[in-house]
GUROZA-76654 format. One record per residue (C-alpha): residue number from 0; x, y, z. Coordinates in pm, whole numbers, plus 50000, padded with zeros to 5 digits. Last residue first. Layout:
@num:NUM px:X py:Y pz:Z
...
This chain:
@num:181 px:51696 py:49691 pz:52613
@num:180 px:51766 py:49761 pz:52210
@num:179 px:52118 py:49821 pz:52220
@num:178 px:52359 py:50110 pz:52070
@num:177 px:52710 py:50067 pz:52101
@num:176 px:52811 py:50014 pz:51726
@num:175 px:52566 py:50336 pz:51628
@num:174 px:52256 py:50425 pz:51653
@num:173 px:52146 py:50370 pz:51283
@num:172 px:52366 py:50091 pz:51148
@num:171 px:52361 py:49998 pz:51525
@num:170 px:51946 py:49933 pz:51471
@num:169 px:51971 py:49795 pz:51152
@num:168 px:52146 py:49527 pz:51293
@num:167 px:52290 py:49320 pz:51019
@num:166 px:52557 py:49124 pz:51282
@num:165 px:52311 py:48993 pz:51470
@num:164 px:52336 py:49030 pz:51862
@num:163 px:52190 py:49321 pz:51987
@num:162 px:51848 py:49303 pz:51710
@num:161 px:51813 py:48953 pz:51762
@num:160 px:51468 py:48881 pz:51896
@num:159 px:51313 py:49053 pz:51621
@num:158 px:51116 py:49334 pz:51820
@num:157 px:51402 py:49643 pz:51827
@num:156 px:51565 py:49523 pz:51490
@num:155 px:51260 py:49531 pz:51357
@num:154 px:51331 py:49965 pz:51290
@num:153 px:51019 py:50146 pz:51367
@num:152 px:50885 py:50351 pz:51130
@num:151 px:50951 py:50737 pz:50973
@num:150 px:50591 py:50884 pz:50875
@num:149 px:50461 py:50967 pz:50513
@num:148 px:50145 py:51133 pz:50403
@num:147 px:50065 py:51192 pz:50061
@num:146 px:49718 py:51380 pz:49935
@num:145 px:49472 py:51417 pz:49702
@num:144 px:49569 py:51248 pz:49382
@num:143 px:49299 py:51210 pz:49146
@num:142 px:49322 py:50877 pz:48966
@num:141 px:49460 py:50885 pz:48612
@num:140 px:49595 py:50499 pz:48647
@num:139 px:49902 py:50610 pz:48496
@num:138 px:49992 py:50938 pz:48560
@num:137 px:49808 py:51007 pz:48883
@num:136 px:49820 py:50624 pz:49062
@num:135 px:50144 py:50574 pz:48863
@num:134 px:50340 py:50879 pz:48924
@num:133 px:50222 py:50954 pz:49277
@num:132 px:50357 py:50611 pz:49358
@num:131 px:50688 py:50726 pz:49191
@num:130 px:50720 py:51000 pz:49385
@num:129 px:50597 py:50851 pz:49720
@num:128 px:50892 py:50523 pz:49630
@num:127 px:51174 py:50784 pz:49532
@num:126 px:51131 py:51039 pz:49873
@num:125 px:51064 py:50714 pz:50104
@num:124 px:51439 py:50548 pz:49949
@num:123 px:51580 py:50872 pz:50076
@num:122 px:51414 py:50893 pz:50392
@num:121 px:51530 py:50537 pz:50452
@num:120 px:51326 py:50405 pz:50768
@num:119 px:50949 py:50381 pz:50630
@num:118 px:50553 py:50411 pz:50648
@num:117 px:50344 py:50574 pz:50333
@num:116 px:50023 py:50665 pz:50301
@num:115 px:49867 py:50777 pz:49979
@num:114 px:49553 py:50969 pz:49896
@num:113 px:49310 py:50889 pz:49618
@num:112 px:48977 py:51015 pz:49448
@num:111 px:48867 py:50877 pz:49147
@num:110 px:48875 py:51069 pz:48832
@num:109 px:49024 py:50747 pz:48626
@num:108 px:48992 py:50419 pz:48841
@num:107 px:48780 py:50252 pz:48542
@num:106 px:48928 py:50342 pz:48252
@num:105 px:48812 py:50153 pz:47947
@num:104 px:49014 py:49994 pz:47721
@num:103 px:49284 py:49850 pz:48004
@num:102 px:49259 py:50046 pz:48285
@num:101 px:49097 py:49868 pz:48536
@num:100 px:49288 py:49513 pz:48440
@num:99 px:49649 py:49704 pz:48541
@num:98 px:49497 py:49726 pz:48891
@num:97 px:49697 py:49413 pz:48932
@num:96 px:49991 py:49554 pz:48929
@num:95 px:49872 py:49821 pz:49170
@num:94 px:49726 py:49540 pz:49367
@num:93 px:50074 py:49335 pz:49386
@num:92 px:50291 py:49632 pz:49458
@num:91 px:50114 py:49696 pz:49765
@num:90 px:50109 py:49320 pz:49897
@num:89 px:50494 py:49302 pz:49808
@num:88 px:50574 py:49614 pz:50003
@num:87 px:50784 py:49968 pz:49801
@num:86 px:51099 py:49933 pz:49729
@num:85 px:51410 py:50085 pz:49962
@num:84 px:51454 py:49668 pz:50106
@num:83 px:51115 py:49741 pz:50317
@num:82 px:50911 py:50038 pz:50241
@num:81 px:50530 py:50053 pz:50394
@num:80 px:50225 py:50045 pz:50214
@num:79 px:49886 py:50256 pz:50207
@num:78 px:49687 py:50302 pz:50006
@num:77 px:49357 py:50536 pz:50048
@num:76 px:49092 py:50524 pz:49823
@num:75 px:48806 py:50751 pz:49738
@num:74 px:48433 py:50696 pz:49614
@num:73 px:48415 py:50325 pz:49679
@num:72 px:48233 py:50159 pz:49389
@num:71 px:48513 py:50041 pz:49176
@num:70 px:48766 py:49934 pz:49485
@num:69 px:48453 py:49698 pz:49628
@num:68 px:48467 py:49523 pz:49250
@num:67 px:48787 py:49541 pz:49248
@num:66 px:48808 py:49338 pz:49597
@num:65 px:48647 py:49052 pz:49439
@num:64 px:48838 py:49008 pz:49123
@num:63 px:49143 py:49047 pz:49361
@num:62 px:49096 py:48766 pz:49579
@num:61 px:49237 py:48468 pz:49373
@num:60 px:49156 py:48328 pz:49024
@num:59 px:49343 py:48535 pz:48759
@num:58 px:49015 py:48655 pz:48510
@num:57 px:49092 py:49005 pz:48612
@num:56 px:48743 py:49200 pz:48441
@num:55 px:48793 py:49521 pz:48214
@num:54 px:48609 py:49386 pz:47980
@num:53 px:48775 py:49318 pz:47648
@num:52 px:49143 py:49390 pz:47808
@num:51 px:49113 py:49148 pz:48123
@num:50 px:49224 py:48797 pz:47963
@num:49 px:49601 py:49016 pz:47923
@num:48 px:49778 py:48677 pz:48077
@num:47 px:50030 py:48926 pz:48212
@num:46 px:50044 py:48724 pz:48567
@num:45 px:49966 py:49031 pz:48772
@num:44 px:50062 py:48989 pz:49136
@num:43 px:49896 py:48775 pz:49304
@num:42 px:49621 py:48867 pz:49547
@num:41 px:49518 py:48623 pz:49895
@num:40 px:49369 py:48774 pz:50141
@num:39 px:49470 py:48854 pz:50505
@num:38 px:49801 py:48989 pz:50392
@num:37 px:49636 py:49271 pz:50192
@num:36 px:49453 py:49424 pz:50464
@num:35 px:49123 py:49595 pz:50387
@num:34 px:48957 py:49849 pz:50567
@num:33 px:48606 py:50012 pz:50521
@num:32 px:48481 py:50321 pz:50522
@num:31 px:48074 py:50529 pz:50575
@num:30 px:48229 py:50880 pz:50613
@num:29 px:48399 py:51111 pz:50899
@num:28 px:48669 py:51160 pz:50651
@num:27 px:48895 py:51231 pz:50946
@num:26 px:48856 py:50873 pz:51045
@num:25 px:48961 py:50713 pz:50702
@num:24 px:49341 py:50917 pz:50825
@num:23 px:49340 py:50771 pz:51129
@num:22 px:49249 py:50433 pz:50970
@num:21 px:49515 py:50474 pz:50757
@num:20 px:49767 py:50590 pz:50997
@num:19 px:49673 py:50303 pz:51238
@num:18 px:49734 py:50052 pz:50946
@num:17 px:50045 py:50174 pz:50800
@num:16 px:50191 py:50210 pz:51201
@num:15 px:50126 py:49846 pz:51189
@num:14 px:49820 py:49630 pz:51369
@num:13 px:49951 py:49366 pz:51294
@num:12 px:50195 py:49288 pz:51059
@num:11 px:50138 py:49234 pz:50746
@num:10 px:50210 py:49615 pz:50565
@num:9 px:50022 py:49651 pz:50263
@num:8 px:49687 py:49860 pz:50394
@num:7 px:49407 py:49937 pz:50210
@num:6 px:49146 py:50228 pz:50281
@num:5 px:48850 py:50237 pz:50090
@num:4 px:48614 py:50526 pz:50161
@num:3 px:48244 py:50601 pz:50045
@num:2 px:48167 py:50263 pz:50106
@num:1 px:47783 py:50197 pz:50059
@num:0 px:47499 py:50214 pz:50277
């Protein structure tokens, strides 16, 4: 059978709050999915070299040549990333670079069904990177927006090691001076 759903994740860590919304959400479609996690393959971002415009096909040799082809024949996607440093994840960024070689001539994402999902700590910085996601993957790519979702993470701080005792804490920046994560 093939995918009717793609869900991808950008967040590498395990089991993230990306990844369990994402699956939640390829779930609720109740049809045939599958889930890919950037960090566990190996795509560049897009080098520029333009070998893609006659047919559509990244000639950069990693991962992504590969994936497209499972991104072309799955019905929907759903991408999901998560919002270090107010930008939107390496891995994420990456693939919609990269998707750059689906467009080129001949439009191969256009009418295709997406929703986004979105993990962060700086509501602000969430607001500008889900707008301008919604810009490209509409706008640009001419995919078929269906929905956003966006939930507030965790802050590292709490798992890092160092989160009472460095300086950079994001979790007194938040709390407070006093606040500690035990």
């Amino acid at each position: 059978m093939s995918i009717e759903v793609l869900g991808i994740s950008g967040s590498p860590i395990e089991n993230s709050n990306t990844d369990r919304l994402i699956q939640a959400v390829l779930d609720a479609t109740e049809l045939e999915s599958e889930f890919v996690k950037l960090s566990r393959i190996n795509i560049r971002p897009c080098l520029a070299c333009k070998r893609c415009v006659p047919d559509n096909i990244c000639k950069v040799k990693d991962d992504f040549p590969e994936l497209a082809e499972t991104i072309k024949k799955a019905k929907a996607l759903i991408i999901g990333a998560y919002i270090p440093y107010k930008q939107i994840d390496g891995f994420t960024k990456a693939i919609l670079e990269r998707f750059w070689s689906l467009r080129h001539v001949t439009n191969l994402l256009g009418g295709k069904l997406c929703a986004t999902v979105l993990t962060y700590l700086s509501p602000d910085a969430a607001d500008i990177v889900n707008q301008s996601l919604a810009t490209q993957l509409r706008d640009m790519e001419r995919m078929e927006l269906v929905g956003q979702v966006m939930i507030k993470g965790n802050i590292p701080c709490l798992t890092c090691g160092e989160g009472d005792e460095c300086e950079m804490s994001g979790l007194r920046k938040r709390y407070g001076p006093d606040a500690r994560s035990s």
